[in-house]
C-alpha positions in Angstrom: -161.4 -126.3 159.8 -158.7 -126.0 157.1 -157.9 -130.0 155.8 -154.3 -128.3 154.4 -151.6 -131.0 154.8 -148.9 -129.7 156.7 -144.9 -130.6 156.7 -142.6 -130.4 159.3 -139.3 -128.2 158.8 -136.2 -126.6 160.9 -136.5 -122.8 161.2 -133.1 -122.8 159.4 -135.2 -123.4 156.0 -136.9 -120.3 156.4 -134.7 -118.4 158.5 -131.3 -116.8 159.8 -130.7 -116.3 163.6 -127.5 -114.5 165.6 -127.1 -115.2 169.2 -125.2 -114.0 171.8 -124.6 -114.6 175.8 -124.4 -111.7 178.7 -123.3 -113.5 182.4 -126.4 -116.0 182.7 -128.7 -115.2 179.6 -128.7 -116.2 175.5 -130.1 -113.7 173.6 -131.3 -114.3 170.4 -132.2 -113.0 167.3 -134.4 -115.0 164.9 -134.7 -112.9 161.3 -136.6 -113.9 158.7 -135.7 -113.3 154.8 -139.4 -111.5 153.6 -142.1 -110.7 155.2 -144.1 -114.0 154.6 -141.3 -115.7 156.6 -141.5 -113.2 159.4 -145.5 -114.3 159.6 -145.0 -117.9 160.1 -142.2 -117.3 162.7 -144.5 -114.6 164.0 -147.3 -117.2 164.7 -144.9 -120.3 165.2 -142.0 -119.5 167.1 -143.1 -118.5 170.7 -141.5 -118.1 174.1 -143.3 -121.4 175.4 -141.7 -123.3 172.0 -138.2 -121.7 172.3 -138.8 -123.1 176.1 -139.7 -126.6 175.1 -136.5 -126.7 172.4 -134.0 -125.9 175.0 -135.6 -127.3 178.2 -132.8 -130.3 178.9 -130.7 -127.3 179.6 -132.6 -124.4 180.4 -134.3 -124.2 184.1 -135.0 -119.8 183.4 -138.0 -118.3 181.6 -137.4 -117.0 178.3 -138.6 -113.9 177.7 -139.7 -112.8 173.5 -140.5 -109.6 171.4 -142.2 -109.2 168.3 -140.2 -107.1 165.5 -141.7 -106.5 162.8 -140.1 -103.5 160.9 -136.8 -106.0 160.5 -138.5 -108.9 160.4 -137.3 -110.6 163.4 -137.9 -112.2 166.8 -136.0 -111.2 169.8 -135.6 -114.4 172.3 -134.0 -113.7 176.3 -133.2 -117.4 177.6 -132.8 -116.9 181.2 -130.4 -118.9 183.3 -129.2 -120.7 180.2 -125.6 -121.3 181.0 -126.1 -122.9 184.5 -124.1 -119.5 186.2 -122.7 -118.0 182.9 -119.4 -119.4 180.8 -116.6 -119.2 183.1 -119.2 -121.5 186.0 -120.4 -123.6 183.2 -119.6 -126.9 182.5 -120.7 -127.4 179.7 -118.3 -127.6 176.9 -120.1 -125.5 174.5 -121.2 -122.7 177.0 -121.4 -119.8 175.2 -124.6 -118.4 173.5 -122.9 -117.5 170.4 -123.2 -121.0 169.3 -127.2 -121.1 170.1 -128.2 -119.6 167.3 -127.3 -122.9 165.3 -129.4 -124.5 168.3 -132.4 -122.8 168.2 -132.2 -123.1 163.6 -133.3 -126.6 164.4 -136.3 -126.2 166.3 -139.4 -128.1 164.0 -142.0 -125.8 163.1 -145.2 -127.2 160.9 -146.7 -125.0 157.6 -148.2 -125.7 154.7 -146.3 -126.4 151.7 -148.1 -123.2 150.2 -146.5 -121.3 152.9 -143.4 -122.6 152.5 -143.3 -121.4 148.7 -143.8 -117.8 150.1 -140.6 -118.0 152.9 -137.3 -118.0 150.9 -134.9 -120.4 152.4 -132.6 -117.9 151.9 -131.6 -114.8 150.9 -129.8 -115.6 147.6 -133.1 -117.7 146.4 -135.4 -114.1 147.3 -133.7 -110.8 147.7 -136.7 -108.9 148.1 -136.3 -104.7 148.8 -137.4 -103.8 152.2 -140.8 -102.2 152.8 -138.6 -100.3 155.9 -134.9 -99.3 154.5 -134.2 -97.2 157.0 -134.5 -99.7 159.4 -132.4 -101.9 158.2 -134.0 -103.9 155.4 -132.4 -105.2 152.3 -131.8 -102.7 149.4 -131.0 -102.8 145.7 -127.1 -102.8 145.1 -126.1 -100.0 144.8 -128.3 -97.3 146.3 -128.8 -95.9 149.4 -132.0 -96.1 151.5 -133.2 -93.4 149.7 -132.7 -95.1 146.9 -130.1 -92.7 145.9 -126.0 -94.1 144.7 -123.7 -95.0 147.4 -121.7 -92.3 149.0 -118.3 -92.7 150.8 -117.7 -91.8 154.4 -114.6 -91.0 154.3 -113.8 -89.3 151.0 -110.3 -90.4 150.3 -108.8 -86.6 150.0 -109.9 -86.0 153.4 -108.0 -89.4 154.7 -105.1 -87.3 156.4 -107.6 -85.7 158.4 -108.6 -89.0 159.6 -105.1 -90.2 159.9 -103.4 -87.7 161.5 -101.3 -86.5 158.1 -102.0 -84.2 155.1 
């Protein structure tokens, strides 16, 4: 039995989220800034939690994937605008404000842990172990590490445009 105290902070401490609404459903996307943060929201932030947050609202099942090669959790809150925004009467019914929401669900880690999750990504800019998934890179290079290329080279812009 580990005797480590533990302290009690928002996920927006150790993470970022986007969200977004389709008819009746919020989806989210919780991303974490390193891989040590993408652990503890691995093992903390579940489907039955995410529930629990939102449950004065939310009468659907929420459905969750694991993804680990961008280090993020993808949420589906089902039924969580009451009929979708144009039904809703809710004043705030659309799920591109639940991100914010769902930032200040109380999760509980050691203080240890806590070192190890930047609380955000201008304290820890850490290169991705995946950049061609997506992960953070060096300024300046590519994913393959090489300088950044243009792409559209300005000479060929009246091809784009429609002049020469």
């Amino acid at each position: 039995m580990n005797n480590t105290p533990l302290i009690k902070i928002p996920l927006a401490q150790i993470a970022h989220a986007r969200s977004g609404d389709k008819a009746d459903w919020v989806d989210f996307g919780l991303f974490a800034w390193n891989e040590a943060g993408y652990r503890i929201l691995e093992r903390e932030v579940t489907a039955a939690k995410v529930q629990a947050h939102f449950a004065p609202w939310l009468p659907g099942q929420v459905d969750a994937w694991p993804l680990p090669r961008i280090w993020a959790l993808k949420f589906v809150l089902h039924g969580a605008l009451q009929g979708g925004g144009a039904r809703n009467l809710r004043l705030d019914n659309l799920g591109k404000a639940m991100g914010a929401a769902l930032l200040r669900l109380e999760i509980e880690i050691s203080a240890h842990e806590l070192g190890l999750a930047p609380k955000n990504h201008r304290t820890h800019r850490p290169l991705s172990p995946h950049p061609q998934a997506g992960g953070i890179r060096q300024s300046g290079t590519s994913a393959a590490g090489c300088p950044p290329t243009r792409l559209v080279d300005p000479q060929h812009w009246g091809r784009w445009w429609g002049s020469h």
